[in-house]
C-alpha positions as CSV (number, residue, x, y, z in Angstrom):
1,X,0.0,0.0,0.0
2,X,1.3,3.5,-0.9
3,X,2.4,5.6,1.9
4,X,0.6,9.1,2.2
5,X,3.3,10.9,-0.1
6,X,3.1,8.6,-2.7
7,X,0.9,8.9,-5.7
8,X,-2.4,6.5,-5.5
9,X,-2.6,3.0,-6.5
10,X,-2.7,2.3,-10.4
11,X,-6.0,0.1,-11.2
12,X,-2.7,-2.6,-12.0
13,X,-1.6,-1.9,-8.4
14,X,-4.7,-2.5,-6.9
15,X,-5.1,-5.1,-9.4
16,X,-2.1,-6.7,-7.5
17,X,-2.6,-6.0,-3.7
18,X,-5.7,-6.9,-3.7
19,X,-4.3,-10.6,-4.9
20,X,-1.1,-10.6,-3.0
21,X,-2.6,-9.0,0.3
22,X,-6.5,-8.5,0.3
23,X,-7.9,-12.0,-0.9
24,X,-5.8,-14.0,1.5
25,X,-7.0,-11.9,4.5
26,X,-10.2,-12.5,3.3
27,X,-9.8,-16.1,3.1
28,X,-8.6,-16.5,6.0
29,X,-11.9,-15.2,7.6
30,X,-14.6,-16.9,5.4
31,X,-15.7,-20.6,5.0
32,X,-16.3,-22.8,2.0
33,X,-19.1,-24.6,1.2
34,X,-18.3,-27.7,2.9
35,X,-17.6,-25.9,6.3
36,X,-20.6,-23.8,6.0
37,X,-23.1,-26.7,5.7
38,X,-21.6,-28.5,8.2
39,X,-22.2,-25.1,10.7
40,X,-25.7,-25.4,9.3
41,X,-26.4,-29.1,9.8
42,X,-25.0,-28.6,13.4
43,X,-27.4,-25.8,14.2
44,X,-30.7,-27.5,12.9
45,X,-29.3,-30.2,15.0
46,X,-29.1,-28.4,17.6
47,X,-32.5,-26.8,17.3
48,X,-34.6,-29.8,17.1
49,X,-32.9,-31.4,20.1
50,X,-33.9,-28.1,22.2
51,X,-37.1,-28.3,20.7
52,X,-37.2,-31.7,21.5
53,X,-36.5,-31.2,24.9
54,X,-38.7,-28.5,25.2
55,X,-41.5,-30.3,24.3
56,X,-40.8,-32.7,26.9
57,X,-40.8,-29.7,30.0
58,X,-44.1,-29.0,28.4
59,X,-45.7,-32.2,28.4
60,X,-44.6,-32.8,31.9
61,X,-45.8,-29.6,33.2
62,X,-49.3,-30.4,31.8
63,X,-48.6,-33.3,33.2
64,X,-47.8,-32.5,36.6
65,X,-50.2,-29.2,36.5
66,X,-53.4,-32.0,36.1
67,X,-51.8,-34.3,39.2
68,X,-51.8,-31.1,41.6
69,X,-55.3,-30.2,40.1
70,X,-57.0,-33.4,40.9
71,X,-54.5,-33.7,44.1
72,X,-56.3,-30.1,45.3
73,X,-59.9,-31.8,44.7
74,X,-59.5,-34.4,46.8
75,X,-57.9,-32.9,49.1
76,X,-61.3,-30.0,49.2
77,X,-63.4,-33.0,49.2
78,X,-61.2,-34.7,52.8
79,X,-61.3,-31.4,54.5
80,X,-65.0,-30.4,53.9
81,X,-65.4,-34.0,55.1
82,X,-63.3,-33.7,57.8
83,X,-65.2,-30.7,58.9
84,X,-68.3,-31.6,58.7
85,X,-68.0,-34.9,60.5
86,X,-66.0,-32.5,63.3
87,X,-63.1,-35.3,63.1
88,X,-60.7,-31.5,62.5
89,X,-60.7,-29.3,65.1
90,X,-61.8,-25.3,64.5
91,X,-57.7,-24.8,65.0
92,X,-56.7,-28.0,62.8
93,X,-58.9,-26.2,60.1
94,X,-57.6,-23.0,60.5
95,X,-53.6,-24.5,60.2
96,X,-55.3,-26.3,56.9
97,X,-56.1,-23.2,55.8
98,X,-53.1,-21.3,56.6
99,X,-51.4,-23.5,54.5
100,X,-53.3,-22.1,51.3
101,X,-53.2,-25.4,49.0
102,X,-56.7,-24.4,47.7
């Protein structure tokens, strides 16, 4: 490259540092074909096995979501029982309630 004194490059010159100097840089810092479709097949890998697993987390949530659902009904259903056959005490069902699982 021409210092500041010099004239500018010739469209030869830059013909010739672009070869020499430029392209080799560049090359350096890209990635052929091969190298980017391997990138690529990595990354869609990578995707579907987090979406994958992210389906999972989902289905277990619902999963788990439904158990605690049905777990809270029957739970309502002892209690009320409880109460109303006055096997709990007024305290007993104030501690149940305390607790705020409904």
């Amino acid at each position: 490259m021409p210092e500041e004194n010099q004239k500018p490059l010739t469209y030869s010159q830059l013909v010739e540092y672009t070869e020499k100097l430029l392209i080799p840089q560049l090359e350096e810092k890209l990635v052929n074909e091969r190298e980017f479709n391997e990138f690529k097949d990595k990354m869609y890998r990578d995707v579907d096995s987090l979406i994958t697993k992210v389906d999972k987390l989902i289905q277990e949530n619902k999963i788990r979501n439904y158990q605690e659902k049905k777990e809270k009904e029957f739970f309502a259903i002892l209690v009320k029982s409880l109460k109303e056959h006055s096997i709990l005490s007024q305290e007993e069902l104030e501690q149940i309630a305390r607790l705020e699982i409904f």
